[in-house]
matplotlib code that plots the C-alpha trace (Angstrom):
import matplotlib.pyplot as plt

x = [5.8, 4.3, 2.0, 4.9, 6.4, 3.2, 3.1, 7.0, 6.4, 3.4, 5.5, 7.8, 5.8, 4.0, 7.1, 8.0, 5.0, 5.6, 9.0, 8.4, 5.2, 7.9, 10.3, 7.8, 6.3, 9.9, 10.5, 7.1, 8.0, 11.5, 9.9, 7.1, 10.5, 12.3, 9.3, 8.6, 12.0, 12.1, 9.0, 10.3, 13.7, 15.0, 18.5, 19.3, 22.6, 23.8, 26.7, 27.5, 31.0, 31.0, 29.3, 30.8, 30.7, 28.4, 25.4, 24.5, 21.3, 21.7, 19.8, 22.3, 24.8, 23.7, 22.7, 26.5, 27.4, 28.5, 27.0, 24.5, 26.6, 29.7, 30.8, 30.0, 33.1, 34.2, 31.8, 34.9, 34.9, 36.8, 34.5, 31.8, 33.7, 34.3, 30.8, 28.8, 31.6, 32.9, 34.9, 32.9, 29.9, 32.3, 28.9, 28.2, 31.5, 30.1, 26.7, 27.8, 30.1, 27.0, 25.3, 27.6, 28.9, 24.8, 24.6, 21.7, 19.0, 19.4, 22.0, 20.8, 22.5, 22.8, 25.7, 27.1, 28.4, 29.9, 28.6, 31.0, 29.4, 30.9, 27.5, 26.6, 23.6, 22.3, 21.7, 20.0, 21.0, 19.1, 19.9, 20.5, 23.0, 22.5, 24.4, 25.2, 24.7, 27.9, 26.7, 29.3, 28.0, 28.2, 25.7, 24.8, 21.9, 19.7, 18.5, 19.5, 17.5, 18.2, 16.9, 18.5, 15.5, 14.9, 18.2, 18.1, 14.3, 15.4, 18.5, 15.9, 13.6, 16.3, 17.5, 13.9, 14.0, 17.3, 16.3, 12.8, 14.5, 16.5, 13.5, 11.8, 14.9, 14.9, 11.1, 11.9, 14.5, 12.8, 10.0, 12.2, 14.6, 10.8, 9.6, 12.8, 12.8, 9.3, 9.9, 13.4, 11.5, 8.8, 11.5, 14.0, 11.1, 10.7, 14.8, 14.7, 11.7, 13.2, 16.6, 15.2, 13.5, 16.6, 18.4, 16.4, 16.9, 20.3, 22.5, 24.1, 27.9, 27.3, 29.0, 25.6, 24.3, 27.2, 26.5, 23.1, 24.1, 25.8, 23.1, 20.5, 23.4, 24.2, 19.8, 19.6, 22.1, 20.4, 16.8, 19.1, 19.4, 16.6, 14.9, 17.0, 15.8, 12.5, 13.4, 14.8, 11.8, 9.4, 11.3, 9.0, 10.3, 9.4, 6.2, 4.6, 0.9, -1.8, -1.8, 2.0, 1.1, -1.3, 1.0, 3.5, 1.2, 0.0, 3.6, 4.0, 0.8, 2.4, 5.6, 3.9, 1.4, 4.3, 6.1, 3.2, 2.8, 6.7, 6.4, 4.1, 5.8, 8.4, 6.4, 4.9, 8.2, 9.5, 6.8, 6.2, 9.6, 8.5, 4.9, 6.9, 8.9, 6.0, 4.5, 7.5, 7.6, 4.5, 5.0, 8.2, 5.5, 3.2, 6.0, 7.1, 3.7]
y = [71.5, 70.9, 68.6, 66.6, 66.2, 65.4, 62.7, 61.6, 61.5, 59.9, 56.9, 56.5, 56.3, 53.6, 51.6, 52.2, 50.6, 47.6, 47.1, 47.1, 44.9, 42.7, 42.7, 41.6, 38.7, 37.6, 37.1, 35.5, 33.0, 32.2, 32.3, 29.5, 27.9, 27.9, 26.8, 23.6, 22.8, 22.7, 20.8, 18.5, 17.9, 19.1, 20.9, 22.3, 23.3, 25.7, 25.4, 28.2, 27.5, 30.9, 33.2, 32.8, 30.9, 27.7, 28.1, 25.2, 25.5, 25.4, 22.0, 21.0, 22.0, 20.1, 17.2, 17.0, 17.3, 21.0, 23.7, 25.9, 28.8, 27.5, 29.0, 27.5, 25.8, 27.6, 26.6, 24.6, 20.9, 19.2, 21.2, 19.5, 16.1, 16.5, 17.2, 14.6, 11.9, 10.8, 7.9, 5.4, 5.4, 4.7, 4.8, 8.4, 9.3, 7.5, 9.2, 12.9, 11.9, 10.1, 13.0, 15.8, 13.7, 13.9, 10.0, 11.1, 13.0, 14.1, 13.4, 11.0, 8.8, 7.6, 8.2, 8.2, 11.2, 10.5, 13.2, 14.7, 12.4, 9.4, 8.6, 7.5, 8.6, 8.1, 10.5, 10.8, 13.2, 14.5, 17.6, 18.6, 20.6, 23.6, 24.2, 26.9, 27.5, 25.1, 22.3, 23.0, 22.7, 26.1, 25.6, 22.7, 22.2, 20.2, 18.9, 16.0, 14.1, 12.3, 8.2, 6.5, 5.6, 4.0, 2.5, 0.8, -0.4, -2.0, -3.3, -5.1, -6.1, -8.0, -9.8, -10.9, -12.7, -14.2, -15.1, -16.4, -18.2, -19.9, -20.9, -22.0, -24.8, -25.8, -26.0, -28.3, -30.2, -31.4, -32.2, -34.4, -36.2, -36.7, -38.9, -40.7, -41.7, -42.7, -44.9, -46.1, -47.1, -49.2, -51.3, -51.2, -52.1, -55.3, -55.8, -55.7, -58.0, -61.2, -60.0, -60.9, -63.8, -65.3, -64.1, -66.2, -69.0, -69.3, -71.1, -69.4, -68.8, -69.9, -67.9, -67.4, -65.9, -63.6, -62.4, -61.3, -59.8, -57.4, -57.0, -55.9, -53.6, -51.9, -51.8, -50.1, -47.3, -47.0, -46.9, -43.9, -42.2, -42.2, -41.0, -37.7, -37.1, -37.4, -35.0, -32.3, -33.0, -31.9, -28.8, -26.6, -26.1, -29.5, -30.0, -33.2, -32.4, -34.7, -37.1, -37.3, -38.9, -40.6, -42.0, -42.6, -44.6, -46.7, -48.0, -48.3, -50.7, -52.8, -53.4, -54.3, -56.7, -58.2, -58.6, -60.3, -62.4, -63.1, -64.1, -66.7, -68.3, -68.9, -70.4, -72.8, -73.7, -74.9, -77.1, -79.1, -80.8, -82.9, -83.5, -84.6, -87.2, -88.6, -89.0, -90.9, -93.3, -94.6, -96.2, -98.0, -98.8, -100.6, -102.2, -103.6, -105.7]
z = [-25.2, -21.9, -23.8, -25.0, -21.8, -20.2, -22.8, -22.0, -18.0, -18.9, -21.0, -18.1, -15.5, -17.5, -18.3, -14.9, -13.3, -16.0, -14.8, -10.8, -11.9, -13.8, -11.5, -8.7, -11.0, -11.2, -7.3, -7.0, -9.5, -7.8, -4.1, -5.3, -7.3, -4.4, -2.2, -4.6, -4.4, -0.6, -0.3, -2.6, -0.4, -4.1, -4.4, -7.8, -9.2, -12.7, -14.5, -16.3, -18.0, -19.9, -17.4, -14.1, -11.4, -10.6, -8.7, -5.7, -3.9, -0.4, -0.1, -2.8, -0.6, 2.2, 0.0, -0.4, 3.1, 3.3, 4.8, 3.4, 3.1, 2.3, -1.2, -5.0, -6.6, -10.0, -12.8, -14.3, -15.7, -12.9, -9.8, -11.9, -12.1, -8.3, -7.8, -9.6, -10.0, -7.1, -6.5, -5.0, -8.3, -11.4, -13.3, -13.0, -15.2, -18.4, -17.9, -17.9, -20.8, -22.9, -22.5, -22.9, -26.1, -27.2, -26.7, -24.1, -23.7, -20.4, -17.1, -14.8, -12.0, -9.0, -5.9, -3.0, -0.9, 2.8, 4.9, 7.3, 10.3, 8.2, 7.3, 3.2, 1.4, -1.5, -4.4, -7.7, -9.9, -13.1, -15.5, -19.5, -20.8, -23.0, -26.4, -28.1, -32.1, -32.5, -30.4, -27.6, -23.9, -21.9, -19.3, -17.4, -15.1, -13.2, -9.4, -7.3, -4.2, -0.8, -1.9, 0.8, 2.2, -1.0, -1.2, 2.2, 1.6, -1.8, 0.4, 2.9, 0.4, -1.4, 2.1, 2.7, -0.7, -0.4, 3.4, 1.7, -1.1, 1.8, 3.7, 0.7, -0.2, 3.5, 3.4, 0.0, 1.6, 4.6, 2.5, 0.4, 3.2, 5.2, 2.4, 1.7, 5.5, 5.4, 2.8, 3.7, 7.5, 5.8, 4.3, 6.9, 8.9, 7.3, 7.1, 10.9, 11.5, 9.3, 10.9, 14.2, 13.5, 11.9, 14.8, 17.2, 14.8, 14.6, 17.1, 19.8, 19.0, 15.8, 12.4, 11.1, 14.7, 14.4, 11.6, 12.3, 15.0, 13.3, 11.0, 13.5, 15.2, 11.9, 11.3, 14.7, 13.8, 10.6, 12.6, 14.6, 11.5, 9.8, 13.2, 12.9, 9.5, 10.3, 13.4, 10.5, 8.3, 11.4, 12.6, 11.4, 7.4, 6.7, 8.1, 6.6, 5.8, 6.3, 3.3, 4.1, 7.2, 6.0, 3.4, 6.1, 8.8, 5.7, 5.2, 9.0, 8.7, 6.0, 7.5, 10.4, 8.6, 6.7, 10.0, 11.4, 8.2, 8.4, 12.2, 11.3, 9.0, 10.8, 13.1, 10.7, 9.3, 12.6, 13.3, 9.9, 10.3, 13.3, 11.3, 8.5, 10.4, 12.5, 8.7, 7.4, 10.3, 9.7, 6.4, 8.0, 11.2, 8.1, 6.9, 9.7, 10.1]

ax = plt.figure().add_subplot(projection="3d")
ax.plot(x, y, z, "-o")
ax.set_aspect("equal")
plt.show()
């Protein structure tokens, strides 16, 4: 008998030592759980719709804009709705259905909680829910994060596009109005040159002169113009390069060669009418003897 009971103590003491050795396994594993989950700026939550209440992390809690201590809501269907649906992400309602329904693998989506400050941020939200032999959903779990960091980075990023997308059609414009003054001066150019040569030829007072006149005043508003173009072309988002310049002061040269060319001219044209008639006097002088 005492060998029995030797034997019995013996068992206990050794199922004992298993438990305590159990038991303190067990709280290691949730300390380094609960460690990771810190680090990781992680809260988690547990549904458990036949068990009891819900479970919220204390980072969940303050994820959500309560206080760490402040108590769990019941683990019922609407504290969940309140919890991971609110009003301003309409999205996050057809997510826990699609995956409650078994459309989904798992729960995942992103929302916005106003913090008691009045200040948004951002969550993201993952979990699975676990059925029972029937397929009905008793327990529902998971872990959310703090991205509104991300958020306002992808916010930024997508202003600096749309302010370079801007730039790059100003940058285009100017480019394109430049050219089109360029090459509207070069012929303007040459408009106002014979303008101001027929100008000079025409009669004072005459209907003709007036006419001109208000040709060159209507070529020197367009001149005005086509100055402020360029001005907009050269304010930095459209820069001509070199070739454009290039380009430019070769029709600048033209204009001014035609002009030349057009100058003389003129100036021949005046004076072959008095050669002509000293020429056709001298056949009548011939005649005459």
């Amino acid at each position: 008998m005492l060998l029995g009971a030797a034997a019995r103590s013996s068992r206990w003491c050794t199922s004992s030592g298993e438990s305590k050795l159990g038991e303190r396994a067990l709280r290691q594993s949730e300390e380094r759980y609960a460690l990771a989950m810190e680090g990781a700026n992680e809260g988690h939550f547990d549904w458990n719709f036949e068990q009891g209440p819900s479970f919220l992390s204390p980072q969940m809690k303050l994820l959500h804009g309560r206080s760490a201590d402040a108590p769990s809501p019941p683990a019922t269907h609407g504290s969940l709705r309140s919890t991971f649906i609110p009003m301003t992400s309409p999205g996050c309602e057809a997510a826990v259905r699609d995956h409650f329904e078994g459309r989904t693998d798992h729960y995942e989506a992103e929302y916005r909680v106003r913090h008691p400050d009045g200040e948004w941020h951002w969550l993201q939200a993952r979990g699975r829910c676990i059925r029972d032999a029937s397929g009905n959903v008793h327990r529902f779990v998971g872990s959310a994060i703090d991205i509104t960091a991300r958020k306002n980075a992808e916010a930024e990023k997508e202003r600096l596009e749309i302010q370079l997308r801007q730039s790059q059609k100003m940058e285009a414009m100017g480019t394109l109005a430049g050219g089109i003054a360029h090459d509207f001066n070069n012929i303007l150019g040459a408009i106002l040159g014979y303008g101001e040569l027929a100008q000079k030829a025409a009669p004072e007072g005459s209907v003709v002169r007036r006419y001109l006149d208000n040709v060159m005043h209507a070529g020197g508003r367009a001149k005005a113009l086509v100055e402020r173009i360029l001005a907009f072309s050269r304010s930095g988002v459209g820069e001509r390069g070199p070739d454009q310049r290039a380009s430019r002061d070769r029709g600048n040269a033209r204009a001014a060669c035609r002009f030349a060319s057009a100058r003389r001219t003129s100036r021949r044209n005046v004076s072959r009418p008095a050669t002509r008639r000293s020429s056709a006097t001298r056949p009548s002088c011939t005649r005459s003897r």
